[in-house]
C-alpha positions, 0 to 999 in steps of 0.5 A, spaced: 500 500 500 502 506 498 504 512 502 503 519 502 510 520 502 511 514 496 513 508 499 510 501 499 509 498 505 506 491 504 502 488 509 502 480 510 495 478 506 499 483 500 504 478 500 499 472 501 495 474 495 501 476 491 503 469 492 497 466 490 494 471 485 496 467 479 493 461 481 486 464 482 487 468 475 488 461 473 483 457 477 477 463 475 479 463 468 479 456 467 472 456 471 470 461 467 471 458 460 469 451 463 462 455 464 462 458 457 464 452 453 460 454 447 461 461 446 468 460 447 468 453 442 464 458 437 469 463 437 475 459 436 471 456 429 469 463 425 
């Protein structure tokens, strides 16, 4: 989180999350193209 005078100070969850935000972005976007199969199948074929 940043500052007024500019620097980060990093709380324990940031850390936490910057750790495993890859692979929720990879958990929510293969859900996402699981529950959207059709429309992403389809747009592959034109």
């Amino acid at each position: 989180m940043a500052t007024e005078e500019g620097t980060d100070t990093a709380s324990p969850l940031d850390e936490v999350m910057e750790d495993i935000r890859p692979e929720l972005v990879q958990r929510v976007a293969t859900e996402d193209r699981n529950a959207n199969r059709d429309i992403y199948d389809a747009l592959e074929d034109e």
